[in-house]
MARMAR-911605 format. One line per 3 residues: number of its first residue (from 1); for each residue z, x, y of C-alpha. Coordinates in nm, 3 decimals. Example, Ala and Ser with C-alpha at 12.3 -4.5 7.8 and 13.67 -1.06 7.14 Angstrom:
2
1) 0.780:1.230:-0.450 ~ 0.714:1.367:-0.106
//
This chain:
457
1) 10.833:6.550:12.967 ~ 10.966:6.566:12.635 ~ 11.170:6.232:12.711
4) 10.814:6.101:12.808 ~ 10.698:6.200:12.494 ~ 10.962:6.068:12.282
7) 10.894:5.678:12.494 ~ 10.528:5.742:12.425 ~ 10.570:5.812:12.035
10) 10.864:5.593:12.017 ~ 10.588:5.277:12.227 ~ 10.268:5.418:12.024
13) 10.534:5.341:11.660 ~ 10.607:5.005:11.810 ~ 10.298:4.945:11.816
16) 10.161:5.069:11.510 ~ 10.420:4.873:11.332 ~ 10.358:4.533:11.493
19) 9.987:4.599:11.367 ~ 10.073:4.694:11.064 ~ 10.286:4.338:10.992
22) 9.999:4.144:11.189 ~ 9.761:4.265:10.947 ~ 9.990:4.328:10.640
25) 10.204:4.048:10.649 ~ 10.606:4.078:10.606 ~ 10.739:4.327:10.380
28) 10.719:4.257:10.004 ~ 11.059:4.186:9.839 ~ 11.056:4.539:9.697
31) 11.109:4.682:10.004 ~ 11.412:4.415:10.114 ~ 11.725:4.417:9.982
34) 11.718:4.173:9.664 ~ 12.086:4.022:9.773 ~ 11.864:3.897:10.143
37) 11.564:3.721:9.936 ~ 11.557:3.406:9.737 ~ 11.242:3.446:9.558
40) 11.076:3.097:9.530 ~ 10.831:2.980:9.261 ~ 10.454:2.968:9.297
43) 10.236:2.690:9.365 ~ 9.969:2.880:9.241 ~ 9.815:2.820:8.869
46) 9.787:3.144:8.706 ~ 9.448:3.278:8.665 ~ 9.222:3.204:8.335
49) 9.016:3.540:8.237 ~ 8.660:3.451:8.183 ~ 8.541:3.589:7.802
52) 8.225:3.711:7.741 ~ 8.034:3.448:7.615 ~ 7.940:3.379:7.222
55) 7.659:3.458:7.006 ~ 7.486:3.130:6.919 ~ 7.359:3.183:6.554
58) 7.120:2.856:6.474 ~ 7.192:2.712:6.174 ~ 6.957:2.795:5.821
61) 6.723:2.463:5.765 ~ 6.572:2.392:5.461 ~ 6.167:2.411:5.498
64) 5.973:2.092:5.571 ~ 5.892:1.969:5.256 ~ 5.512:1.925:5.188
67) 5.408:1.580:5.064 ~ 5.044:1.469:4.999 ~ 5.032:1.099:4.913
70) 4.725:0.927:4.697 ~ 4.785:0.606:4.864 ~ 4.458:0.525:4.963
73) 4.260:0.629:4.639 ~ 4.542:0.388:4.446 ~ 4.468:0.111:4.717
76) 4.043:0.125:4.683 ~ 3.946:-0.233:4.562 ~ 3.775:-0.046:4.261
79) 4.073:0.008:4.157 ~ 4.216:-0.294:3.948 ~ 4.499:-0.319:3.702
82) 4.645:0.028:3.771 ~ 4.867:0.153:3.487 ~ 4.925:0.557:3.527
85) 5.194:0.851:3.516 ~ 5.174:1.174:3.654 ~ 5.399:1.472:3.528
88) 5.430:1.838:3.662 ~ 5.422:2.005:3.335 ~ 5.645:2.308:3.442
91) 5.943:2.103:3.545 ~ 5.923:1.746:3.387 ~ 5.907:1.609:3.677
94) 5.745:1.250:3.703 ~ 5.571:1.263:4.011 ~ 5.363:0.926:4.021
97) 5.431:0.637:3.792 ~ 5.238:0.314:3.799 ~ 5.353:0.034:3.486
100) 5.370:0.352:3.304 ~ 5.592:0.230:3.029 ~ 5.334:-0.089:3.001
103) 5.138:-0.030:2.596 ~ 4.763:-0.131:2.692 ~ 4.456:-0.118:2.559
106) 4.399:0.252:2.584 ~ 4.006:0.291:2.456 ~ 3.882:0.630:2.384
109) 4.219:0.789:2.479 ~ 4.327:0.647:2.110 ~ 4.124:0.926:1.949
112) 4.363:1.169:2.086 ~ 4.661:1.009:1.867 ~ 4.391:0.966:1.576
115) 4.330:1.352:1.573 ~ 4.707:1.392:1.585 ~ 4.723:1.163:1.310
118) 4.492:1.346:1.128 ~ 4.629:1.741:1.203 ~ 4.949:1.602:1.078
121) 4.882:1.488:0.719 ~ 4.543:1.657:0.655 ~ 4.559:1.935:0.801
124) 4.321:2.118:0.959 ~ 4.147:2.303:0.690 ~ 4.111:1.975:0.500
127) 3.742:1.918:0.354 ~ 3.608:1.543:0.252 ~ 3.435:1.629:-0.091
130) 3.137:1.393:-0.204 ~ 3.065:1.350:-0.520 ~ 2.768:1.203:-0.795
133) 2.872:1.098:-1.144 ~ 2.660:1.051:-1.456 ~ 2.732:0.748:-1.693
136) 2.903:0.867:-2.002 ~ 2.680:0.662:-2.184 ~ 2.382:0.642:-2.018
139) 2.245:0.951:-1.860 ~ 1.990:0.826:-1.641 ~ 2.260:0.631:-1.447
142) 2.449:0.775:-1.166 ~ 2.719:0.703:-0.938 ~ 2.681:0.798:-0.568
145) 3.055:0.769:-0.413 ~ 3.134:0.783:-0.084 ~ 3.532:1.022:0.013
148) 3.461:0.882:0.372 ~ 3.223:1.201:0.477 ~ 2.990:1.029:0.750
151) 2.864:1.364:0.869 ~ 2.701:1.407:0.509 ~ 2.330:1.441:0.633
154) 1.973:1.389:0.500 ~ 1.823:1.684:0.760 ~ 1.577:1.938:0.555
157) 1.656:2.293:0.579 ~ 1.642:2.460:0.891 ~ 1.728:2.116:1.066
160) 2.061:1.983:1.190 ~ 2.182:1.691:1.264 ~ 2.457:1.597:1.568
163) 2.734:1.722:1.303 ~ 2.707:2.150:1.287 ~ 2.679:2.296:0.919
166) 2.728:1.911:0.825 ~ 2.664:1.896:0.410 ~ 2.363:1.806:0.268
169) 2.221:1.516:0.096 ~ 1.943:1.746:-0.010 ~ 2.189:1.971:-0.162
172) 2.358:1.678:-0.369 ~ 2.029:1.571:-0.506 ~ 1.896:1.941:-0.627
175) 2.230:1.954:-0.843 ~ 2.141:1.631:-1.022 ~ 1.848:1.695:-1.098
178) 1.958:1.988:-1.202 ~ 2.166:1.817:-1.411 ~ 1.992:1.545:-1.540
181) 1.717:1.781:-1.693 ~ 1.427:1.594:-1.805 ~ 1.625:1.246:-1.802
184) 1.490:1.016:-1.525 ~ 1.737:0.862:-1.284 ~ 1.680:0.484:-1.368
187) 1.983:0.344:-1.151 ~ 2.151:0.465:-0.823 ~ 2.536:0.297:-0.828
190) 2.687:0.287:-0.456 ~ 3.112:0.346:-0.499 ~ 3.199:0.293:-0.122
193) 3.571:0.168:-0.245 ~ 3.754:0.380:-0.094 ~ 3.766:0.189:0.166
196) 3.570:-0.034:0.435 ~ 3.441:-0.264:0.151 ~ 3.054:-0.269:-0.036
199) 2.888:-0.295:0.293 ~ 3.104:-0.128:0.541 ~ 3.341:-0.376:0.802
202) 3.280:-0.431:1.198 ~ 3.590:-0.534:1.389 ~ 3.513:-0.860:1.487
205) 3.645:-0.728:1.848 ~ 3.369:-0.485:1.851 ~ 3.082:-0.548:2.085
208) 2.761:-0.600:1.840 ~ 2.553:-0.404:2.118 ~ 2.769:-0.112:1.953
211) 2.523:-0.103:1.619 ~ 2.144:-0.162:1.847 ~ 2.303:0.116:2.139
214) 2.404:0.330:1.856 ~ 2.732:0.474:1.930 ~ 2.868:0.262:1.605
217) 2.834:0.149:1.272 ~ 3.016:-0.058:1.015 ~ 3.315:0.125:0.893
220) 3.308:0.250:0.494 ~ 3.342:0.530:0.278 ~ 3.000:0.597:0.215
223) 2.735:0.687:0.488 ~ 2.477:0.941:0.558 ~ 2.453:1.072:0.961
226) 2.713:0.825:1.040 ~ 2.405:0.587:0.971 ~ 2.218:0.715:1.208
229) 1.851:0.615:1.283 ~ 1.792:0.974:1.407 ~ 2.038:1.206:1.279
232) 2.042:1.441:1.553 ~ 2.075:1.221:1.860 ~ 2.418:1.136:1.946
235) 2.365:0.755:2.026 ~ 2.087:0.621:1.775 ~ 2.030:0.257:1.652
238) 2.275:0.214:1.336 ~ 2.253:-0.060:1.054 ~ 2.462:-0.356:0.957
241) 2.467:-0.187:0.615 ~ 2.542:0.172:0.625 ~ 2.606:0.195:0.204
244) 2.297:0.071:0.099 ~ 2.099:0.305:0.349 ~ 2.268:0.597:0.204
247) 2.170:0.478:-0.155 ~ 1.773:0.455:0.006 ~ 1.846:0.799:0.124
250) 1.946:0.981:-0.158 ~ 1.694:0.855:-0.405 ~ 1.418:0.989:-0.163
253) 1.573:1.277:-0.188 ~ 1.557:1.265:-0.547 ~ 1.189:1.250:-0.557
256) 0.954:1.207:-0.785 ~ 1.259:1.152:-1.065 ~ 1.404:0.835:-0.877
259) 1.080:0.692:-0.792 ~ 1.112:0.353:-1.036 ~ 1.534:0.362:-0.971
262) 1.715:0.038:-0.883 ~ 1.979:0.061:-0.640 ~ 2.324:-0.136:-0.662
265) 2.675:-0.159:-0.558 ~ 3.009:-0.123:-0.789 ~ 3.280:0.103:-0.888
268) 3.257:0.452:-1.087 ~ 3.395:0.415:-1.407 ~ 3.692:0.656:-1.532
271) 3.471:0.829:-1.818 ~ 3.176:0.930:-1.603 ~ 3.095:1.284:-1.516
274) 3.064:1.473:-1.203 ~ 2.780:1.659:-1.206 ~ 2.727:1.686:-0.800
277) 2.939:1.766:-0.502 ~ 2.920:1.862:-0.144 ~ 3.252:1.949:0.106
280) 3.218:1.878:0.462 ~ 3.344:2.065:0.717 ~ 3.673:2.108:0.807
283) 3.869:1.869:1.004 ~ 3.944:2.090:1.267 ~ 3.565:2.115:1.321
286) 3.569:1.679:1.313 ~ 3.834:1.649:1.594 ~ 3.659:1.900:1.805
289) 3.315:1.699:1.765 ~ 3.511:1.412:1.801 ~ 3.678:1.476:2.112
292) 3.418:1.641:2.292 ~ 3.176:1.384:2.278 ~ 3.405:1.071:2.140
295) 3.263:1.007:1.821 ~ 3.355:0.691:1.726 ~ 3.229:0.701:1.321
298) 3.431:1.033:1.326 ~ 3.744:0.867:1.447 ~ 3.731:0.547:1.220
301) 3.660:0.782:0.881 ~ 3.990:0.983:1.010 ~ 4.198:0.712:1.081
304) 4.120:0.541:0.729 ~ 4.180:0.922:0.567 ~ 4.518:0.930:0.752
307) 4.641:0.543:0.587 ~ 4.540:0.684:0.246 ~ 4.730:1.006:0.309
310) 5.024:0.848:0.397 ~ 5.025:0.562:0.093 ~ 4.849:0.275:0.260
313) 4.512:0.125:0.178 ~ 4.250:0.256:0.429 ~ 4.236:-0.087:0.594
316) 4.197:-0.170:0.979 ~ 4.553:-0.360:0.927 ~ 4.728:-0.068:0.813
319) 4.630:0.181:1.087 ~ 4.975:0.119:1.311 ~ 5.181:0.182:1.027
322) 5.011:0.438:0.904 ~ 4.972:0.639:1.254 ~ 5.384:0.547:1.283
325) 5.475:0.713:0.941 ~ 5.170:1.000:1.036 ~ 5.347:1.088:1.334
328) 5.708:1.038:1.245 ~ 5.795:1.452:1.269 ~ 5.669:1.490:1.614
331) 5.953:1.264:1.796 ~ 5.703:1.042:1.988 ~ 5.849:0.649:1.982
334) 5.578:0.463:1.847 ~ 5.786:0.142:1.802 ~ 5.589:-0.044:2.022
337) 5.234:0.046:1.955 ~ 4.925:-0.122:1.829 ~ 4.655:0.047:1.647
340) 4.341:-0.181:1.556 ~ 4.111:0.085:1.516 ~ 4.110:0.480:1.502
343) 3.868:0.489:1.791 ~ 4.014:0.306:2.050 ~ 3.688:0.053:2.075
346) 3.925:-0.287:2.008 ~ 4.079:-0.403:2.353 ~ 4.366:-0.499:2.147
349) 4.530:-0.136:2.092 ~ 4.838:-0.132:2.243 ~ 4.924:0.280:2.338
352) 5.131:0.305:2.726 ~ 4.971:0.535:2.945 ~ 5.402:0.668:2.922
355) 5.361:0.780:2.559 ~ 4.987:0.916:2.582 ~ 5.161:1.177:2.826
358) 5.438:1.225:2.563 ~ 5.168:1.328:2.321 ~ 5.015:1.533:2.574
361) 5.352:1.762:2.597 ~ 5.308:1.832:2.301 ~ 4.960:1.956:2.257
364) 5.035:2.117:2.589 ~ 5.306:2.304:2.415 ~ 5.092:2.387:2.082
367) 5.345:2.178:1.879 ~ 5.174:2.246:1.536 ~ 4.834:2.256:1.536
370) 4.769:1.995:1.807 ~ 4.640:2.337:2.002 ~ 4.302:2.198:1.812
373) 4.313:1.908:2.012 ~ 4.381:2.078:2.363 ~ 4.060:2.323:2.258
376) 3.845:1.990:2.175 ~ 3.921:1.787:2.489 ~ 3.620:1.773:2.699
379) 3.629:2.003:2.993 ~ 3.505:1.932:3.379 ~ 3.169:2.064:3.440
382) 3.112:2.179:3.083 ~ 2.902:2.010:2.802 ~ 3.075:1.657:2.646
385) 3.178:1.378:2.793 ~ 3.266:1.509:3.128 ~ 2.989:1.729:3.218
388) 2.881:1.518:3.501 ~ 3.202:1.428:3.629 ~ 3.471:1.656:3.873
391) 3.169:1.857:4.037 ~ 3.451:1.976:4.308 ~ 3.716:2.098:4.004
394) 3.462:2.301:3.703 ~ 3.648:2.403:3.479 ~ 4.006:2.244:3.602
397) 4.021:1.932:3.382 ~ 4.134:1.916:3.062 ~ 4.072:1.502:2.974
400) 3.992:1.268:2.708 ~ 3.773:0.992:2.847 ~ 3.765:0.667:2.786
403) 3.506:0.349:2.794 ~ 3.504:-0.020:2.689 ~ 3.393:-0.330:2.914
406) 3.740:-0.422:2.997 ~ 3.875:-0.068:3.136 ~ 3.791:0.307:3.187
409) 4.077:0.547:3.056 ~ 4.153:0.907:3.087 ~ 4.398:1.140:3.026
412) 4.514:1.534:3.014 ~ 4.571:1.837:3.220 ~ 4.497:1.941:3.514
415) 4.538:2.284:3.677 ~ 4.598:2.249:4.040 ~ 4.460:2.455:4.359
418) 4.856:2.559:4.373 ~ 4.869:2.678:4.104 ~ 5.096:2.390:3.891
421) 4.990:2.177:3.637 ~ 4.999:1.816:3.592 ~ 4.946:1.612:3.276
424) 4.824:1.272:3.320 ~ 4.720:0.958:3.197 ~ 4.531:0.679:3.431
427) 4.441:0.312:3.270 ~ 4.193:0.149:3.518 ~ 4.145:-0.251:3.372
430) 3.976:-0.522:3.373 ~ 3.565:-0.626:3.360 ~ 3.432:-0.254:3.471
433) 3.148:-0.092:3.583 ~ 3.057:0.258:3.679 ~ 3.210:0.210:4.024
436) 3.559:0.164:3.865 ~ 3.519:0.446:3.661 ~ 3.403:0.636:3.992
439) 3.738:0.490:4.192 ~ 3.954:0.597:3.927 ~ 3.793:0.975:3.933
442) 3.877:0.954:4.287 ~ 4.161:0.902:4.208 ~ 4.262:1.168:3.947
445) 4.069:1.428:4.182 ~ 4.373:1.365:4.447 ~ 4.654:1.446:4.191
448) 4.415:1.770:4.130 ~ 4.447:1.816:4.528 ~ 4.764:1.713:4.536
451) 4.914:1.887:4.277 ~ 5.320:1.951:4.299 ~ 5.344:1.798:4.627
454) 5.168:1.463:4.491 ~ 5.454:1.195:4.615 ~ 5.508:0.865:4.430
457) 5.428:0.648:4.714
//
C-alpha cells in the first residue's frame, strides 16, 4: 500500500511537473547551471516609458491694436486741396499728416500768430494811449492823433459798443474843452502817421465787399469803432476813409464849441501840447475779442503795433519781418513764411498748417503768456465764432476759424471721448462755400472720434 502510494505521489509529481513546464515554459537560467547555458542576445527593442504629458502654456500676445481711419471724411468731394496734421499732444505723436509741411494761405488762423506777435513784444498789459494836442501858438487849433486804438468809441454813457469798457471819444472831448476854456476850437488836425497813411490803406488783395459787409475797413492809426456804421454790431458798413470820419466824430462831440471848425489832415508839430488822452484796454482784452469773434481791424492795428515795436515802419511790407524778429525767442522756424496782413484776409500769406501746430504746442504748454490765446480761442457750442458748429462735441473744441473765398481754415485742440488730446490744423482750398466748410467739420469731428487711435491712412 505504501509502495502504491509512493507510484501514486511519485505519477501525481510527474504530472504536476510536466504541467508546470507546459504552462511555465523551461526553467529560467537561474535555476540551470550557468557553465550548461549560452545566453543569447535579444531581438527585442527595449521598452520606451511613456511620460506624463506637458503643460501647454500659450504664448502672451500683444492686444489687437485699435485703429479708426478718417478715410472717407478725407475722400468727400467737398473736400479739395487738403493740407492738415494731426498730433496727440501727450506723446508727440503725428498721427495724420496731409502736405503738412506745405506754407499756404492760412486766413483767419494768421490771427493766432498775430496775437503771439503781439503777447511777445507788447505784452499783455500794454494800453494804446490817444491823445489831442493844442497849437503852441494858436489855441483854438488842435491835433487829434491816432496810437492805432480802433476800439476808441463815440457811444454816450451807459452805451457800449462791440469793444467792452472801450475808451471814449466823449471823454477826450470833455478834457478839451476843459482845456480850451473859453477859446473856440477853430480847426480839427487829423495825425494818422503812425501808420496806414492820411486815409487809411486796403490791400489791394482784399475783397471790396469787405468795407459794404462790414467786417473791414482801411487800415490806419486813427479810427473811431473800427469805423463802424453802428458801433455795437459786429459786422456794420465801414468807410473808404476811416480818418476823416473820426475827425466828423469828435467835433460833434465837441459841441456847440466846434460848430464853425474846419477839419484837415497833417502831422502834430513837436511844440504842441497835450491837453487830452484816453488808454484803451489792455491787449490781453484785444486778443481775446479778437479771437473769439476774429476781428479783423483788431488784428491789422496789432500787427502794425508789433512792426513798430520791433523797429520797422508799421507797413503791410514789413509784417513778415517783423512777426520773424517778434517771434524769434519762442523757437518756431519762420524762415519760410509770408505775412501780408495781420488778419489773415490776403490769400497770399504763406503759414504751413506744420508750423500753426508748432505754435499750438506752445500755447498748449502756456509758454509765456500765450495761455491768453488758448483762453480767447473760440470754443464749440459757446458764444464766437463756433457757436453753431460741433453740436455733437460742446465744449470739446478749442479752434481758431478761418474764412476767405479761396479756403476755410481751422485749427487747435481737441479733447477726445478717450480721453487724449489732439492739436490740429486742417487747410480746406480752393473757391468755397459753406458745404466745404461743412466737409471739413466732418472731418475734424472724426479726429475728435477718433482720437489716439486716429491712423494716418
Amino acid at each position: 500500500m505504501k509502495q502504491a502510494l509512493i507510484g501514486i505521489g511519485s505519477g501525481l509529481g510527474a504530472g504536476l511537473l510536466a504541467l508546470g513546464l507546459l504552462f511555465l515554459g523551461p526553467l529560467s537560467a537561474s535555476d540551470a547551471g550557468a557553465e550548461d547555458i549560452v545566453a543569447e542576445p535579444s531581438s527585442t527593442p527595449e521598452a520606451t516609458l511613456n511620460s506624463a504629458p506637458e503643460e501647454v502654456i500659450p504664448e502672451e500676445t500683444e492686444p489687437a491694436l485699435v485703429q479708426c481711419s478718417v478715410s472717407e471724411l478725407e475722400d468727400a468731394p467737398e473736400i479739395l486741396a487738403l493740407q492738415a496734421q494731426v498730433i496727440d499732444a501727450n506723446t508727440g505723436a503725428v498721427l495724420f499728416d496731409r502736405a503738412s509741411a506745405t506754407p499756404a494761405r492760412s486766413a483767419s488762423v494768421m490771427k493766432l500768430f498775430t496775437a503771439a506777435a503781439a503777447l511777445e513784444t507788447l505784452g499783455p498789459n500794454y494800453r494804446i494811449t490817444t491823445r489831442i494836442y493844442q497849437d503852441e501858438i494858436d489855441p483854438g487849433k488842435i491835433y487829434f492823433v491816432g496810437a492805432g486804438d480802433v476800439t476808441l468809441s463815440r457811444t454816450g454813457v451807459n452805451q457800449s459798443s462791440v469793444y467792452a469798457k472801450a475808451a471814449k471819444l466823449s471823454d477826450l472831448a470833455s478834457q478839451v474843452l476843459r482845456a480850451s476854456g473859453e477859446v473856440a476850437i477853430t480847426e480839427i488836425v487829423l495825425d494818422s502817421s503812425l501808420y496806414g497813411g492820411a486815409a487809411g490803406e486796403y490791400q489791394g488783395v482784399w475783397d471790396q465787399r469787405g468795407i459794404t459787409d462790414g467786417y473791414m475797413a482801411p487800415v490806419s492809426a486813427l479810427q473811431v469803432d473800427a469805423d463802424r456804421a453802428t458801433p455795437s454790431a459786429k459786422e456794420s458798413p465801414r468807410s473808404k476813409d476811416p480818418v476823416s470820419r473820426a475827425g466828423a466824430w469828435l467835433k460833434e462831440a465837441l459841441g456847440d464849441s466846434a460848430l464853425g471848425a474846419t477839419v484837415s489832415k497833417g502831422i502834430t508839430p513837436a511844440a504842441a501840447n497835450q491837453i487830452a488822452s484816453v488808454q484803451s484796454r489792455p491787449m490781453s482784452e484785444w486778443i481775446d475779442y479778437m479771437l473769439v469773434v476774429s476781428d479783423n481791424s483788431q488784428a491789422e492795428a496789432l500787427a502794425r503795433l508789433v512792426s513798430l515795436d520791433v523797429g520797422l515802419d508799421g507797413s503791410f511790407s514789413s509784417l513778415t519781418m517783423a512777426f520773424q524778429r517778434a517771434l524769434q525767442k519762442t523757437g518756431l522756424d519762420l524762415s519760410d513764411i509770408v505775412v501780408e496782413d495781420g488778419s489773415g484776409l490776403s490769400k497770399y500769406n504763406q503759414i504751413s498748417p506744420e508750423l500753426v501746430n508748432e505754435l499750438l504746442v506752445l500755447v498748449d504748454k502756456g509758454y509765456g503768456d500765450f495761455k491768453l490765446i488758448l483762453q480767447g480761442m473760440p470754443v464749440s457750442g459757446t458764444p464766437g465764432s463756433l457757436s453753431y458748429r460741433f453740436d455733437d462735441a460742446v465744449g470739446s473744441i478749442t479752434a481758431k476759424t478761418g474764412w476767405i473765398r479761396t479756403g476755410y481754415t481751422l485749427a487747435g485742440i481737441i479733447n477726445s471721448p478717450d480721453e487724449s488730446k489732439l492739436i490740429f490744423t486742417v487747410y480746406n482750398l480752393g473757391d468755397v462755400t459753406a458745404a466745404n466748410r461743412e466737409a471739413m467739420d466732418d472731418l475734424v469731428m472724426g479726429f475728435y472720434e477718433c482720437g489716439a487711435t486716429l491712423v494716418n491712412r
